[in-house]
C-alpha positions in Angstrom: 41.9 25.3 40.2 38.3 26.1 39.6 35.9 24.1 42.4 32.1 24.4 42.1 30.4 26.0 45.0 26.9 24.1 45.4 25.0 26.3 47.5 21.9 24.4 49.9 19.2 25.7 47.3 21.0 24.4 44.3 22.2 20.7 46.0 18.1 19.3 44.8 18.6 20.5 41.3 22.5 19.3 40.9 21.4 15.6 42.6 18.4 15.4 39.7 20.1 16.6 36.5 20.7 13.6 35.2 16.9 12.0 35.6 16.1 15.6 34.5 18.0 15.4 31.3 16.7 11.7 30.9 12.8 13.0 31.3 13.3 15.8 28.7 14.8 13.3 26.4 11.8 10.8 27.0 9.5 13.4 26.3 11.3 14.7 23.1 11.6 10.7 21.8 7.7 9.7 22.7 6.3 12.9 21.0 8.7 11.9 17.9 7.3 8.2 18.3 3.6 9.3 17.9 4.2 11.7 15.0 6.5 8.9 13.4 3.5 6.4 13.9 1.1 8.5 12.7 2.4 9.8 9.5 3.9 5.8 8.5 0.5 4.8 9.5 -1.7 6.2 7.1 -1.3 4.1 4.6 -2.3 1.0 6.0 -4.8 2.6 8.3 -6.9 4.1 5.1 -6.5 0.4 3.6 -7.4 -1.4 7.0 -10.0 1.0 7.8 -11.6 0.7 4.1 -11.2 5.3 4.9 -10.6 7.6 1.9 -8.2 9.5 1.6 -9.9 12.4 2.7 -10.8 11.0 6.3 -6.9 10.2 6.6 -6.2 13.3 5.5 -8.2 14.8 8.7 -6.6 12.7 11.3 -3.4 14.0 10.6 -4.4 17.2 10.1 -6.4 17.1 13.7 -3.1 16.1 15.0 -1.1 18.6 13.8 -3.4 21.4 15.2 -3.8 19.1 18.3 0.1 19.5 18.2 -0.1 23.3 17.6 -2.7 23.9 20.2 -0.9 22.2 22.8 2.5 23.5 22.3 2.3 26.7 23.5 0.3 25.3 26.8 2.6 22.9 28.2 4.3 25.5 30.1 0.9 27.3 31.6 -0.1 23.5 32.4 3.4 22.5 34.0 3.4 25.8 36.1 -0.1 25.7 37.4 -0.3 21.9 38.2 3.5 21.2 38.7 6.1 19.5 36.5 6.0 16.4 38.0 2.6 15.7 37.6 1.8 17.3 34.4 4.7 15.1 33.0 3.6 11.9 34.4 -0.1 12.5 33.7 1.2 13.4 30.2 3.7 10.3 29.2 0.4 7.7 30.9 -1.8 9.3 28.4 0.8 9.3 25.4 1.8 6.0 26.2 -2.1 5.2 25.6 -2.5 7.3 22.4 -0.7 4.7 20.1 -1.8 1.8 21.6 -5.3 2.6 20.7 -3.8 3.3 17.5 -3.0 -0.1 17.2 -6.4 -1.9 18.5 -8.5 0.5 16.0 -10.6 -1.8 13.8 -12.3 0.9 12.4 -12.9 4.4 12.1 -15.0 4.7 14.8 -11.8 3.5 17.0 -9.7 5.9 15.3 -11.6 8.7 16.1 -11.8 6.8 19.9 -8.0 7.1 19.9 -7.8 10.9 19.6 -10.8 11.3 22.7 -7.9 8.9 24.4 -5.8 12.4 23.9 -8.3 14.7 24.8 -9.2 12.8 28.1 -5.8 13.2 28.9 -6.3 16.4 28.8 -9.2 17.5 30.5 -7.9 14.6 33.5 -4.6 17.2 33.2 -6.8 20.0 33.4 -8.9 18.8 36.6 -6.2 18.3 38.5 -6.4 20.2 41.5 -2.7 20.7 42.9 -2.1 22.7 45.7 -1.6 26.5 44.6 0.5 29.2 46.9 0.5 32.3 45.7 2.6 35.5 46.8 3.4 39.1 46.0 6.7 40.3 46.1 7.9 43.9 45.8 11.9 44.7 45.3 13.6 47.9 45.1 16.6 47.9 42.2 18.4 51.0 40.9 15.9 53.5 42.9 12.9 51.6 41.1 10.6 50.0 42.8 7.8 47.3 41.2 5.5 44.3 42.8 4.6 41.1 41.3 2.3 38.5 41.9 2.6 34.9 41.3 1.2 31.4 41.9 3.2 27.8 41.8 3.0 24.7 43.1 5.2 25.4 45.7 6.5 28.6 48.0 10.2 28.7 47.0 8.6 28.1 42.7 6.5 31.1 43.9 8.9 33.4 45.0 11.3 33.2 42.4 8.7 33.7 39.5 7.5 37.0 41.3 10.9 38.0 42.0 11.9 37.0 38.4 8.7 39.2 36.7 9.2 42.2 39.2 13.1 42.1 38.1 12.1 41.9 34.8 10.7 45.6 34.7 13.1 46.9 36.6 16.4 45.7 34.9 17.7 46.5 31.8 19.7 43.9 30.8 20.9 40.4 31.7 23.7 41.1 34.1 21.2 43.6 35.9 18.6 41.2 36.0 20.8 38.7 38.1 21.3 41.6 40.5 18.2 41.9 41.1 16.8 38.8 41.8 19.4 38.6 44.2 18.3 41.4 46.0 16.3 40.7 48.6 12.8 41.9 48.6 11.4 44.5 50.3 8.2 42.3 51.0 6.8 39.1 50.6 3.1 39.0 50.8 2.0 35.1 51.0 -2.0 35.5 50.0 -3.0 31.6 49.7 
């Protein structure tokens, strides 16, 4: 008989999965919402709007490179002001994105409803969490390497230093396991 061992560090993550898993799946479903919305739109927005088909041509093309653009951020954003917020800040100002789709009476509103995405992001981008940053130096396989690295929190920290130090100094998967559980040689906490 196989029985799960859920070690102190591990207990916060095993109590959330489910609300994680039900966030990720939010997310995926909203961002699917506002393309759906967007592309089924178009029609009746260029007809509503009295647009050519040129100008509806450019608000879903700004959208898709708005989408492209973004993409590869998210993670940057989420470590640097935290996942919690950065989601929440996020789904308030994606929530607002088709709504304004749905009061624009003209182009002029249109055009309002993709500033409605940018604010979002430049609110996102302001947002001062509080940073901790730390260098961490480990000793694996007679190699030695320091890393430095800043989260939201001091255990987020810690792990991602760990995690980038082990990652020079491993060669493969089981190795890198290994190594970040070895335990450092030195923990430098700078701010």
């Amino acid at each position: 008989m196989n029985t799960a061992v859920i070690s102190p560090a591990n207990a916060g993550a095993s109590a959330h999965r489910g609300a994680i898993t039900v966030t990720v799946m939010l997310a995926s479903i909203l961002q699917a919402l506002d393309n759906t919305i967007a592309n089924v739109a178009l029609p009746r927005m260029q007809g509503s709007l009295s647009a050519t088909q040129d100008q509806m041509t450019w608000v879903l093309t700004s959208y898709i490179v708005a989408a492209a653009i973004m993409t590869p951020l998210t993670g940057w954003l989420a470590d640097r002001y935290g996942r919690r917020p950065f989601v929440l800040i996020t789904f308030f100002f994606f929530t607002l994105f088709p709504i304004t789709l749905v009061w624009a009476r003209s182009f002029g509103w249109l055009a309002l409803a993709f500033v409605v995405v940018v604010v979002g992001f430049v609110v996102l981008s302001s947002f001062q969490g509080e940073r901790v940053t730390c260098r961490v130096c480990i000793a694996f396989n007679g190699r030695r390497d320091c890393r430095t690295a800043s989260a939201a929190n001091r255990m987020e920290a810690q792990r991602t230093a760990t995690t980038n130090a082990c990652a020079q100094l491993a060669s493969g998967v089981t190795e890198s396991g290994q190594c970040e559980n070895t335990t450092p040689e030195s923990v430098e906490w700078l701010k």
